[in-house]
C-alpha positions, 0 to 999 in steps of 0.5 A, a space after each residue: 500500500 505504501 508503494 502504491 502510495 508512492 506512485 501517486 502524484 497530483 498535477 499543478 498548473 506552473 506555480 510561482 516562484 512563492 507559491 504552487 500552482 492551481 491543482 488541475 489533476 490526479 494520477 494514481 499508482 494504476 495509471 488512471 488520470 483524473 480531474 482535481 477533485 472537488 470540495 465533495 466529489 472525486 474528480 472525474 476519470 479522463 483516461 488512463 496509461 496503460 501497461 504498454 505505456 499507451 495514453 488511452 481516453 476514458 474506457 467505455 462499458 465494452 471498450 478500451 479507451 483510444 490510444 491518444 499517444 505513448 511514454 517513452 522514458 517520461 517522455 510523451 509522444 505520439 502513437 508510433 506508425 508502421 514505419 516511423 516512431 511518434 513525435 515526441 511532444 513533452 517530457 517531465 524534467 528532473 524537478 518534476 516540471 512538465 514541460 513541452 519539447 525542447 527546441 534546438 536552443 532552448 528548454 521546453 515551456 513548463 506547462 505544469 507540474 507534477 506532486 509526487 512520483 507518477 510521471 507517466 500519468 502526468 505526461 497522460 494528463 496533459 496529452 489528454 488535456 491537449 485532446 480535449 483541444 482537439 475534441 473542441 477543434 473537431 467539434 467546431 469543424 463539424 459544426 461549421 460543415 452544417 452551416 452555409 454562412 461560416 462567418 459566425 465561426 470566426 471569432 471563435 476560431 481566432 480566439 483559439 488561434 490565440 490561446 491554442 498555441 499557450 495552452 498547457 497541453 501536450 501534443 501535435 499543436 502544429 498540425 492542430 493550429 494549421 487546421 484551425 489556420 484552414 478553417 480561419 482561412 475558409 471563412 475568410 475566403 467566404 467572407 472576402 466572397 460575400 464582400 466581392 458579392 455585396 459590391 456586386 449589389 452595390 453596382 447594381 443599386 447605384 445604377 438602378 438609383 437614377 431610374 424613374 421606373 419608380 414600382 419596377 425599380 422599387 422592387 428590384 431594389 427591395 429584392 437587392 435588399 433581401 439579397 444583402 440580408 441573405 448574404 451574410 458578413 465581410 471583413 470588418 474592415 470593409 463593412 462600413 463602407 460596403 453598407 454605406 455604399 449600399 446604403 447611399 444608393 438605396 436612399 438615393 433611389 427612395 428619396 428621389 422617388 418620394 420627392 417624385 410622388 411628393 410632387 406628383 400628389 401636388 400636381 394632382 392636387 392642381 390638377 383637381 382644383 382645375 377640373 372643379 374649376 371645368 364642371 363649374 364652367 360646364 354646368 354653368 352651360 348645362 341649361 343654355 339654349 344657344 345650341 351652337 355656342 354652348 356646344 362649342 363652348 362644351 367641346 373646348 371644355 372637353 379638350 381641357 379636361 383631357 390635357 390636364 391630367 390625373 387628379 388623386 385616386 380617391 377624388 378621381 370619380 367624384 370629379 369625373 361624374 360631376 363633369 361627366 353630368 353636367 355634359 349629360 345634361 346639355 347633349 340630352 337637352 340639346 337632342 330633345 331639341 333637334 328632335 322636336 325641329 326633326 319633327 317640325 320638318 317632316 310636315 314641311 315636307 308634307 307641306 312642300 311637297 304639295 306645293 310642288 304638286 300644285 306648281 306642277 299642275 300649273 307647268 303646262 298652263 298657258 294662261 301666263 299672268 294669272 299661272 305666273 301671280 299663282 306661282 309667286 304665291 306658291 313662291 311665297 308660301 314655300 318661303 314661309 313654310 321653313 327647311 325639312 330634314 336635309 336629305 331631302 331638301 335638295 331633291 324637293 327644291 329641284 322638284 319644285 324649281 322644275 315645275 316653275 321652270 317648265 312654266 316659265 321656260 314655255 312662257 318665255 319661248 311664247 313671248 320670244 315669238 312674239 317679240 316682233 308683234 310691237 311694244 306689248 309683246 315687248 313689255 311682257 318680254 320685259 315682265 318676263 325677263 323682271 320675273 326671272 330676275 326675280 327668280 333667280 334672286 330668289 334661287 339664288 337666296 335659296 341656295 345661299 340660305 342652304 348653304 349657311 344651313 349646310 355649313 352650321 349642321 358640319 359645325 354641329 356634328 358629334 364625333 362617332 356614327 355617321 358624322 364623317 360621310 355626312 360631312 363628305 357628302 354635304 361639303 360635296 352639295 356646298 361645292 356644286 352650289 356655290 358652282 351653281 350660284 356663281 352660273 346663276 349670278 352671271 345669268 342675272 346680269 345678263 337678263 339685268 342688261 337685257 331689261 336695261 335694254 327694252 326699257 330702252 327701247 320703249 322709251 
């Protein structure tokens, strides 16, 4: 028992030079390594070192713990391979200091101290403290293959890069700080990765911040957004000024478009207050009967409305109908009218054509002073009955002209023959010729007083159905009128000198 005694041992941090350091550990005389016990408790067994001299973690139910290096001459190493024996990582020298490897000038650093006689189970202790490093770097590994976005791990792997290489541990610290190296590397790789990705994004919202394209771009913008969210960090070197280079262009973008739709609701508004203005106008017009004015004055009001512009969403109906209603009104009003003139001219019709009935009873009558005074009757009362629906008015007016034609043409033919039988044939050649004058005059006044009517129902035409062929075919009558008018008028001033020259003669 005593020997057994003698080769247990406890394991310090280094110590001062007044004062021993911290208990981290017991050995006892069977090789098994233990944390420092508590104040109730025995420390818990990490591992062992067997009889072969091999550092083993803990045992489990069914198994043997896994070798995790060997002593050799109090010494630790790593397990040997088939052809090369293992790196010597540590020993304990002969004050019981364990201390990691010499170098080729100088003393290892002490990492710890042993108190007591048990040297292999402090060389184990501090090999399988070193594998609890090992345990953590394996576990952070593990953890970082499960995660796409490896930039969290960062901070932890330069921690450890920091205090790794001071650890008081034994073992392979280079090859565990090259692989805590690859894994600072990998994040900085993807942290660099998400920088050249996160300018990338700035390009494009630097270019899309000038556009005027306010919803597309708005969303293009917002998807840049969530892609910046998604990405994830970057150096932090480079942080601040890749998020203000972002950020500046998105505001750039918003605070241009809100100064648009700032200054598009004010014209919105002016534009409202126009349009109020324009259903003032138009129902002021509503309840005129001055058709033609009031129908152009309505079709000005119109145009306007159309060149003003849009007027706030919330207003825009309101205001539309108000003007719409207004419009209604006349155009409703002013067709009640016209169609009460449609029906005042079918009985003109009825009425004209029966004095064409009659004038063409009287066209074959030779009894000329009484058939020509009933004529300038039927002459008068067509005067006074008033116009008819258009499309008729020319085939009845030239009904009715030919019948009185018929006559006088007959008349004239006889008074020409009779010319020669002295100064009463002469007189009536003369009546003749003042009748036709005075017929033409009137012919003539009837052709102008069409043309006038032509000409403003070409004013008054509305948009739609038929408007175009009816202006067509009344711009063709006005051309062949005013033709008609002109041939007409020559012929006047010929039958004018002609009575200026019988009057003449019979004076």
């Amino acid at each position: 028992m005593a020997d057994e005694k003698k080769k247990e041992a406890d394991f310090h941090a280094p110590g001062g030079v007044f004062f021993d350091g911290d208990t981290l550990g017991h050995g006892n005389a069977e090789g098994r390594i233990r944390k420092r016990d508590g104040v109730f408790f025995r420390g818990e067994e990490i591992g062992s070192v067997d009889e072969n001299d091999q550092i083993r973690r803990k045992d489990g139910i069914f198994f043997r713990g896994e070798v995790v290096g060997q002593v050799k001459e109090q010494r630790a190493h790593a397990k040997d391979g088939v052809f090369f024996s293992g790196e010597e990582w540590g020993y304990v020298d002969d004050r019981g200091n364990i201390r990691q490897r010499d170098g080729v000038f100088f003393r290892g650093r002490i990492i710890g101290e042993m108190k007591g006689n048990n040297p292999k189970a402090a060389l184990g202790y501090f090999v399988l403290r070193f594998q609890g490093i090992v345990d953590k770097v394996n576990a952070l590994e593990q953890e970082m293959k499960g995660e796409e976005s490896k930039a969290r791990f960062l901070g932890r792997i330069q921690s450890m890069l920091k205090w790794v290489p001071e650890a008081e541990a034994l073992g392979d610290f280079e090859s565990l700080i090259r692989r805590l190296q690859g894994l600072e590397k990998t994040v900085l790789h993807q942290l660099e990765e998400n920088l050249q990705h996160k300018r990338a994004l700035c390009a494009k919202a630097e270019t899309l911040s000038t556009s005027s394209d306010w919803k597309a771009t708005g969303e293009a913008i917002k998807a840049l957004q969530a892609e910046w969210k998604a990405i994830g960090p970057v150096p932090k070197a480079d942080a601040e000024v890749v998020w203000e280079r972002f950020r500046k262009a998105v505001d750039r973008f918003f605070e241009r478009r809100e100064a648009h739709f700032k200054e598009r609701d004010q014209q919105q508004h002016e534009n409202l207050h126009q349009k109020e203005h324009l259903c003032a106008k138009a129902e002021a017009l509503s309840s005129s009967t001055d058709w033609k004015s009031a129908g152009e004055a309505m079709k000005a009001l119109q145009d306007q409305w159309k060149a003003i512009g849009p007027v706030p969403k919330d207003k825009a109906d309101a205001v539309w109908h108000r003007f719409r209603a207004a419009a209604d009104r006349f155009y409703s009003r002013r067709q009640s009218h016209f169609e009460q003139l449609q029906k005042g001219q079918e009985e003109n019709l009825r009425r004209k054509e029966r004095l064409c009935e009659k004038a063409e009873a009287l066209s074959s009558s030779t009894d000329w002073k009484s058939t020509g005074d009933a004529l300038k009757a039927l002459q008068a009362e067509w005067k006074s009955v008033g116009p008819v629906p258009r499309e008729r008015g020319d085939a009845l007016w030239t009904r009715f002209r030919s019948a009185q034609d018929r006559f006088y043409d007959r008349r004239s033919t006889y008074f020409e023959q009779r010319k020669a039988e002295g100064q009463s044939r002469m007189r009536e050649a003369l009546d003749n010729k003042r009748e036709q004058v005075a017929r033409l005059r009137e012919s003539i006044s009837h052709d102008e007083e069409n043309v006038s009517r032509w000409r403003s129902t070409i004013y008054n035409l509305r948009s739609g159905g038929r408007a175009d062929e009816i202006r067509s075919s009344l711009e063709s009558k006005i051309y062949d009128v005013e033709s008609k008018i002109s041939s007409k008028r020559s012929r006047l001033h010929e039958l004018e000198a002609a009575i200026m020259d019988i009057r003449a003669k019979l004076s």
